[in-house]
C-alpha positions as CSV (number, residue, x, y, z in Angstrom):
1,X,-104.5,7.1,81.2
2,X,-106.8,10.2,81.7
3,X,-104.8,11.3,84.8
4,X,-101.8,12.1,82.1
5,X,-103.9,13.3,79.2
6,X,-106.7,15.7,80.2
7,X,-105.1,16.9,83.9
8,X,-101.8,17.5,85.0
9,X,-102.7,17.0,88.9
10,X,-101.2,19.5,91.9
11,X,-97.5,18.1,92.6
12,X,-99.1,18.1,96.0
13,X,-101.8,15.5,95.6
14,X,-99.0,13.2,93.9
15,X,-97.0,13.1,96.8
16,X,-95.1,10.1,97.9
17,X,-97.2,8.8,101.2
18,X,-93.8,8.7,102.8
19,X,-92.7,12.5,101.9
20,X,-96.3,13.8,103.6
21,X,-95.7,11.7,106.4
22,X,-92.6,13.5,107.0
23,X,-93.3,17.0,106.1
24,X,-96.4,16.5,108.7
25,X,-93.5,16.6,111.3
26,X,-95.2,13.6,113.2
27,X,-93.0,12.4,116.4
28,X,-90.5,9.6,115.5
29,X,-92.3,6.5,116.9
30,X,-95.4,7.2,114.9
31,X,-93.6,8.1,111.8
32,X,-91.6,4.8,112.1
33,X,-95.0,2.6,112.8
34,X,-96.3,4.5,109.3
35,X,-93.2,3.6,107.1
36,X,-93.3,0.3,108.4
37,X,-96.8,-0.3,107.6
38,X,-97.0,1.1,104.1
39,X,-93.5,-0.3,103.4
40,X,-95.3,-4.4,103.9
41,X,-98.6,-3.0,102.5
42,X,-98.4,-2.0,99.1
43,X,-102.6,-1.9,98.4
44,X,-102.7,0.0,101.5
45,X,-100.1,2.4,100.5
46,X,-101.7,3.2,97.4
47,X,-105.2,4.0,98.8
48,X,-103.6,6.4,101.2
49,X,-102.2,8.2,98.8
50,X,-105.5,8.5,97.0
51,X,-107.1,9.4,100.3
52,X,-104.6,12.1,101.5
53,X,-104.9,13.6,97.8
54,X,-108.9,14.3,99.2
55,X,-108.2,15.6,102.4
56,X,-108.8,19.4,102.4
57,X,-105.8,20.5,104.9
58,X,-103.0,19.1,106.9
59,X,-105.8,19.0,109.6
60,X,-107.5,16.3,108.0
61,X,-104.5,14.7,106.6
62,X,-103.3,14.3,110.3
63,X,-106.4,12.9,111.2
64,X,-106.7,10.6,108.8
65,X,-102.9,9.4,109.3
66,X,-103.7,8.7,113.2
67,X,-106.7,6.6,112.2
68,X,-104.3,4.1,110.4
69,X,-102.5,4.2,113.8
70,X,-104.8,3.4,116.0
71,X,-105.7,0.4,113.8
72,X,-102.0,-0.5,113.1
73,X,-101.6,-0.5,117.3
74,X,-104.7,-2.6,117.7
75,X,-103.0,-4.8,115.2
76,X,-99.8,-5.0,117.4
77,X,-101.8,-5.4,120.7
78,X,-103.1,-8.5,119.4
79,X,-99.6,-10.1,118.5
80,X,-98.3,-9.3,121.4
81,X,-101.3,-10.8,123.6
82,X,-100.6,-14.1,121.5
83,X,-103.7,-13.7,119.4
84,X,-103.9,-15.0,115.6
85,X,-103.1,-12.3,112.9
86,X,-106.4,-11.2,111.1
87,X,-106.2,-8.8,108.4
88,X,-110.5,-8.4,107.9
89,X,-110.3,-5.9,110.4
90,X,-107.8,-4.0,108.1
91,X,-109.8,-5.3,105.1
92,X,-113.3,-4.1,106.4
93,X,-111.6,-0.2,107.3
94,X,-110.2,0.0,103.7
95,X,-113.8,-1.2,102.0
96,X,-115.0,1.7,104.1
97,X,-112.6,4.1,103.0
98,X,-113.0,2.8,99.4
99,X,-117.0,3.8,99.7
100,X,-116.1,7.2,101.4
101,X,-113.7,7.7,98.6
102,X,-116.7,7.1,96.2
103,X,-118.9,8.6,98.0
104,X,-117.3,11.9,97.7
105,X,-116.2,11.0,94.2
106,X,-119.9,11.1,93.2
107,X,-121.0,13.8,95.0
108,X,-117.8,16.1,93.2
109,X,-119.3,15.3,89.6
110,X,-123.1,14.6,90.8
111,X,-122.8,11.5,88.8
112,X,-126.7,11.2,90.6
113,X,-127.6,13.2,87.6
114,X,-126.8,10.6,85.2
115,X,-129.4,8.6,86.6
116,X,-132.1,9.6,84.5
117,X,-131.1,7.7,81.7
118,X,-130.2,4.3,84.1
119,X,-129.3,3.9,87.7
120,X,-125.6,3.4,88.0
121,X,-124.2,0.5,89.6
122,X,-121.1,0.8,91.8
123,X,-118.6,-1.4,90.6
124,X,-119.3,1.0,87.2
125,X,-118.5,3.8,89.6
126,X,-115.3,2.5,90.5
127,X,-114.4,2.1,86.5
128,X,-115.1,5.8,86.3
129,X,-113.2,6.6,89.2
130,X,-109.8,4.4,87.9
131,X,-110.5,6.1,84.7
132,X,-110.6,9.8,85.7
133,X,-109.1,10.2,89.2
134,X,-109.8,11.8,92.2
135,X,-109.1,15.3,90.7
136,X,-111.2,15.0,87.6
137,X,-113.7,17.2,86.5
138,X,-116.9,18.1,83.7
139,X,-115.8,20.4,81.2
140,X,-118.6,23.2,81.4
141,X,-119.0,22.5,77.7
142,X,-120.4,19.0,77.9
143,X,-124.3,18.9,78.6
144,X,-125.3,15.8,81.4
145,X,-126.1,14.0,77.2
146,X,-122.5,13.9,76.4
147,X,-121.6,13.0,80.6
148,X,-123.5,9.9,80.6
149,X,-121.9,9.1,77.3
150,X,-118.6,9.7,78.4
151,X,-119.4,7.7,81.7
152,X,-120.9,4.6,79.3
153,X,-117.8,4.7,76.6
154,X,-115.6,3.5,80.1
155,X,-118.3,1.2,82.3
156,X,-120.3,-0.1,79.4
157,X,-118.8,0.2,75.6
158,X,-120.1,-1.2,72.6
159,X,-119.6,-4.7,72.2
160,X,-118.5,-4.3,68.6
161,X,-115.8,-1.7,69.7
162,X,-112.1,-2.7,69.8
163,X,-110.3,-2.7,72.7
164,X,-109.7,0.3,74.4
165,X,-111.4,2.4,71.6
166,X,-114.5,3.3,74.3
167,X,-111.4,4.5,76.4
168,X,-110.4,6.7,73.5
169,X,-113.6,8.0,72.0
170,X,-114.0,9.3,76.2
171,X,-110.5,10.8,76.2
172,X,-111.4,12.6,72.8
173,X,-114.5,13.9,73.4
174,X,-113.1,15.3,76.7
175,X,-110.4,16.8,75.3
176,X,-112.6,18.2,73.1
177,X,-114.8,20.0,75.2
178,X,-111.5,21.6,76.8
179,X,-110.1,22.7,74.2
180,X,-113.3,24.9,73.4
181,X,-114.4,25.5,77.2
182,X,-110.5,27.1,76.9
183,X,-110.7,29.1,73.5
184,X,-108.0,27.1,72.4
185,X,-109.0,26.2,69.0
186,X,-108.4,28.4,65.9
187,X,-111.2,27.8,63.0
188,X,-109.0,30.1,61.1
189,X,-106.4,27.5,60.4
190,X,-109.5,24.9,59.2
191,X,-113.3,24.3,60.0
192,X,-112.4,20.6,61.3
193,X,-110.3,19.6,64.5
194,X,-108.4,15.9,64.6
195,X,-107.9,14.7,68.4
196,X,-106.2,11.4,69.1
197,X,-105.0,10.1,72.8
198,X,-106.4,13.4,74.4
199,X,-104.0,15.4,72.0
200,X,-104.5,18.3,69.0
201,X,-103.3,16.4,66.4
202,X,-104.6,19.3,63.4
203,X,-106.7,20.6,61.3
204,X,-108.3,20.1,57.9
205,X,-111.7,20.1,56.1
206,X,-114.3,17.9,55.2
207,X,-113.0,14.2,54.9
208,X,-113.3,12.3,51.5
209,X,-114.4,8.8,52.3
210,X,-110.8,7.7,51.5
211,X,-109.6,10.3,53.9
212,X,-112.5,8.9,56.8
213,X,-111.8,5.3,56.5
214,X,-108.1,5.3,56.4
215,X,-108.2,7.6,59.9
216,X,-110.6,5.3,61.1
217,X,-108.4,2.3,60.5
218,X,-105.6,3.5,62.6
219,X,-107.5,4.6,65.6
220,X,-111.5,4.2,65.5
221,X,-111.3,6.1,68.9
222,X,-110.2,9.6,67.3
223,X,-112.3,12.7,66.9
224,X,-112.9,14.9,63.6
225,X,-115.4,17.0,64.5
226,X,-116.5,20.7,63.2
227,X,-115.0,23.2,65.5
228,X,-118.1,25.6,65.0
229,X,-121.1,23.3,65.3
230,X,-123.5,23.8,62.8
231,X,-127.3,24.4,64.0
232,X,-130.1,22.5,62.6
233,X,-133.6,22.7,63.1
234,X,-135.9,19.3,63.8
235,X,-139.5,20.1,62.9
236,X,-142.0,17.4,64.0
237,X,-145.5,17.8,62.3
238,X,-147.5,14.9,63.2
239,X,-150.5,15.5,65.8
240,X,-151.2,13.8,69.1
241,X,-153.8,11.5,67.3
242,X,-150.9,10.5,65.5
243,X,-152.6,11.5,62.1
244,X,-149.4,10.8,60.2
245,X,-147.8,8.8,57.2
246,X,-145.3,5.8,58.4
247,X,-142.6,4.2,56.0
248,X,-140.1,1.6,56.3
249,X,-136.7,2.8,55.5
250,X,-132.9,0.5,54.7
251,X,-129.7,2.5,55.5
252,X,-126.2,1.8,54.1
253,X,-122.9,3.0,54.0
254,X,-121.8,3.9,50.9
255,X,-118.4,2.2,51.2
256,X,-120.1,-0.8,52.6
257,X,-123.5,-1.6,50.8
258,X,-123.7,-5.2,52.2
259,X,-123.9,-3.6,55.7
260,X,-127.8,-3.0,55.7
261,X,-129.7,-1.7,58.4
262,X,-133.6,-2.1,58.1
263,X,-135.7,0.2,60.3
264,X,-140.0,-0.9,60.5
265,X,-142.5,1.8,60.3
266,X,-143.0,0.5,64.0
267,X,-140.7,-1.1,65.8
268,X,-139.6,-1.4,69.8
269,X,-136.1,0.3,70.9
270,X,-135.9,-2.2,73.9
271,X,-132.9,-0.3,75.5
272,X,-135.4,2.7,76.1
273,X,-138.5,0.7,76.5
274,X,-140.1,2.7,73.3
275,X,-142.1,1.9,70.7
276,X,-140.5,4.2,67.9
277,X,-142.6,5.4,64.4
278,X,-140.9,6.2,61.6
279,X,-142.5,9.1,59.7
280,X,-142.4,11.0,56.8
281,X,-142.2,14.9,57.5
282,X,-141.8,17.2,54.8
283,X,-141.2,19.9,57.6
284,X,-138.4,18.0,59.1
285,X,-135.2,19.8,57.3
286,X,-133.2,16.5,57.9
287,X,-133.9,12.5,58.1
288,X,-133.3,11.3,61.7
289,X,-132.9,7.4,63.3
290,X,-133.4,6.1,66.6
291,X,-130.1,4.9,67.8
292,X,-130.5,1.0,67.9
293,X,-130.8,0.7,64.4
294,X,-127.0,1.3,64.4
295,X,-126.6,-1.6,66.4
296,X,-128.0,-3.9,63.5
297,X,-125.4,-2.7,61.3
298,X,-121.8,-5.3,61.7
299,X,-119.8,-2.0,62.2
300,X,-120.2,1.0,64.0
301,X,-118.4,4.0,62.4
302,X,-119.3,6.2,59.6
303,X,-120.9,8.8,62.5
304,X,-119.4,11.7,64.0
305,X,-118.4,11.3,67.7
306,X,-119.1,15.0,68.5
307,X,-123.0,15.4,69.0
308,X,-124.9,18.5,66.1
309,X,-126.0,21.1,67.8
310,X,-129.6,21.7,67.0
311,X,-133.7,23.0,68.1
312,X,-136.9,21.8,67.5
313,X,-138.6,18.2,68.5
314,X,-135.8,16.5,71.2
315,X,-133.9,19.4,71.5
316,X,-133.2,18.6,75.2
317,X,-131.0,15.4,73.4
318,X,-128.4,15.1,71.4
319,X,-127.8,13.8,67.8
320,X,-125.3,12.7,65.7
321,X,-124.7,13.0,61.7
322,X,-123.0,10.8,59.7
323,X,-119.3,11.3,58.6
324,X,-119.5,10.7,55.3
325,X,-122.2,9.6,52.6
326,X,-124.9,6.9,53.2
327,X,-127.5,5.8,51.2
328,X,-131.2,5.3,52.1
329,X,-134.4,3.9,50.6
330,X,-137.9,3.7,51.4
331,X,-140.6,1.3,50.9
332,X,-143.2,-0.8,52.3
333,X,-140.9,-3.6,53.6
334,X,-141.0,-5.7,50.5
335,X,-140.8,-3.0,47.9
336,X,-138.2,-0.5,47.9
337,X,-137.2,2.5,45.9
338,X,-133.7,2.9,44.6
339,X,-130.9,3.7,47.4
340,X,-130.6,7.5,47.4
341,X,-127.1,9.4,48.8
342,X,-126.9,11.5,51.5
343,X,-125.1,13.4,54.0
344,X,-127.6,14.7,56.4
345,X,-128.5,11.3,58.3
346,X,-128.7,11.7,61.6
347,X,-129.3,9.6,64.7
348,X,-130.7,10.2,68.2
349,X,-128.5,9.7,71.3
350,X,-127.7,5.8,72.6
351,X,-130.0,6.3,75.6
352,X,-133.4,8.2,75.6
353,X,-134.7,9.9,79.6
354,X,-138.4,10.2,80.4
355,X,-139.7,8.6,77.0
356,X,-138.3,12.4,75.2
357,X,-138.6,11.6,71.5
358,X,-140.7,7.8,70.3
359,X,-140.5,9.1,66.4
360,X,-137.9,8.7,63.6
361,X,-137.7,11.6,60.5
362,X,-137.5,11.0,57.3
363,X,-137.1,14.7,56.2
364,X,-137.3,17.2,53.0
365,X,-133.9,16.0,52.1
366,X,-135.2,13.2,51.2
367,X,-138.7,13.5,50.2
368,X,-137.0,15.5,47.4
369,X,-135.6,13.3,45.7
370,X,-138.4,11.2,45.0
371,X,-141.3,10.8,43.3
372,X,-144.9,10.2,45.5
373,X,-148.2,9.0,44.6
374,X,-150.7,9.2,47.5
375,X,-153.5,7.2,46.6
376,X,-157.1,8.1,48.8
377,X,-157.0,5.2,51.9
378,X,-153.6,3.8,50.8
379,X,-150.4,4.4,52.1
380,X,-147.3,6.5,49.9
381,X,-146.1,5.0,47.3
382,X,-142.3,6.0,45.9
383,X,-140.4,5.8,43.4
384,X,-136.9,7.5,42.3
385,X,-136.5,10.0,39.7
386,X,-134.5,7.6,37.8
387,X,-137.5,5.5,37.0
388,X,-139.1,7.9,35.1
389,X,-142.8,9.3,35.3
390,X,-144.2,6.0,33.3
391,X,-143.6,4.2,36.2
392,X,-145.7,6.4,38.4
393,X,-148.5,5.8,36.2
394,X,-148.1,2.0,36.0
395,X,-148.6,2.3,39.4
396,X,-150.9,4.1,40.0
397,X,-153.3,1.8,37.1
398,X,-151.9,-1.1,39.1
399,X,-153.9,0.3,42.4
């Protein structure tokens, strides 16, 4: 499916395995034994042709072409010399082939880089491969963040996704990257860019949450992303004693407040092997989650596909902000403030290298809106605006 949507391939490399055996201008008797072959051995056929569209020149092509001779006439010696017809021979030369085909498949995209979130395994290798092709290639716009997400979306999706929507949130995201590695987009004709099945489908402005969720029922997989990312800037003040105030926090869509995600002051990300803290940071300009507390949640959308650009604390990551308004509210795990709206909720990326952030944000945004009592050796103690100041003196009698 990517073969047709993000490259057009060289006419060459598609050539018919029979129309490059003949424009080789091999002698008859060999060209024969080839159509013969690939003619009874479909599989065969179609790994040739994924083999010849690697070779560099004819040279190699040629090479490569007598190889499967010289097998195909050991194949026909042992007929002849009454022996029984094996095909592991055949079978053990095209594994090898398959590797070498890999092989230089990984080594074209240094996929090795991608380690450093998890080793990759090879039969995840080969889904890459089938997905992309032999001819596929990074856009220069996509960090090695965004490549090992691309590369996950096709070997290792969400569970809660739909069929084929990893497929399509890959193909997107590619095609969004090309579209700005090429200068292709126009912000003049809207700020926001719709992509579905690899293709420019428009442009528009910010969604309303009607606007978001009936999109999102058609094709969960699409992109509508900002074409000129906005920067934001993550300020992390807490000290390496980890002198610093935790919270417990609930997060909600607003268009599905039975969905609730609960995130612990402390609590262990066990994907990235973290313990990650959850604190309040009036120098943090927005609130930011660790990743698996999305995976609580029953459904995963309501979050921009297309990472923020941004500086600061994690800035060798990426994050993503929410797509249209959530609701949050803080508390000590058995007493909570009133759910306050937002739109600057953001997440870290699925998969954390080298231990990079262990903290959660809850930013200015916010700690604005709501009242605070610190009390001396006792933790914060919130409440909402709407409750009115005589509740911030009951409490504070109360402690």
């Amino acid at each position: 499916m990517l073969k047709n949507i993000i490259h057009k391939k060289d006419k060459k490399t598609d050539a018919n395995i029979y129309n490059e055996i003949a424009r080789l201008n091999l002698a008859q008797r060999p060209k024969i034994y080839l159509f013969s072959y690939f003619t009874i051995n479909e599989k065969s056929k179609s790994s040739a042709e994924t083999a010849l569209s690697f070779c560099e020149n004819d040279e190699e092509k040629l090479a490569y072409l007598n190889n499967i001779l010289s097998l195909i006439e050991s194949s026909v010696h042992s007929t002849v010399n009454g022996d029984e017809m094996s095909s592991t021979s055949t079978e053990a030369e095209e594994m090898k082939f398959n590797d070498a085909v890999l092989k230089k498949f990984v080594q074209k995209l240094n996929l090795k880089q991608l380690e450093q979130f998890e080793p990759l395994k090879d039969k995840d290798i080969k889904k890459f491969y089938d997905f992309a092709g032999p001819d596929f290639t990074w856009p220069s716009t996509s960090d090695i963040n965004e490549r090992r997400a691309i590369y996950d979306y096709i070997t290792d999706p969400d569970p809660r996704f739909q069929e084929g929507q990893g497929e399509e949130i890959a193909i997107n995201r590619l095609a969004y990257r090309r579209l700005i590695e090429t200068g292709s987009l126009d912000s003049s004709k809207g700020k926001y860019v719709h992509i579905e099945h690899g293709k420019l489908v428009g442009y528009g402005s910010e969604l309303s949450e009607e606007e978001y969720m009936e999109l999102i029922k058609k094709n969960p997989g699409m992109v509508y992303s900002l074409i000129e990312q906005e920067a934001v800037r993550i300020r992390f003040s807490s000290t390496a004693n980890k002198k610093e105030w935790q919270v417990n926090m609930r997060i909600r869509k607003k268009v599905d407040r039975n969905d609730i995600a609960i995130i612990k002051n402390v609590e262990r990300d066990d994907m990235n092997n973290i313990d990650f803290r959850l604190i309040l940071d009036s120098g943090a300009e927005i609130t930011v989650i660790p990743f698996f507390i999305r995976t609580k949640m029953t459904y995963d959308y309501g979050w921009n596909t297309i990472p923020t650009r941004f500086n600061g604390y994690g800035s060798n990551l990426d994050i993503f902000k929410v797509s249209i308004p959530w609701e949050i509210s803080l508390g000590d795990g058995s007493n909570w403030t009133e759910w306050i709206e937002t739109r600057e909720l953001y997440c870290w990326q699925y998969k954390i290298p080298n231990n990079a952030v262990d903290c959660g944000l809850v930013g200015f945004d916010i700690l604005n809106a709501l009242y605070q009592i610190k009390i001396p050796g006792r933790p914060y103690i919130f409440v909402t605006q709407h409750d009115g100041m005589n509740q911030l003196q009951q409490i504070y009698n109360n402690h």
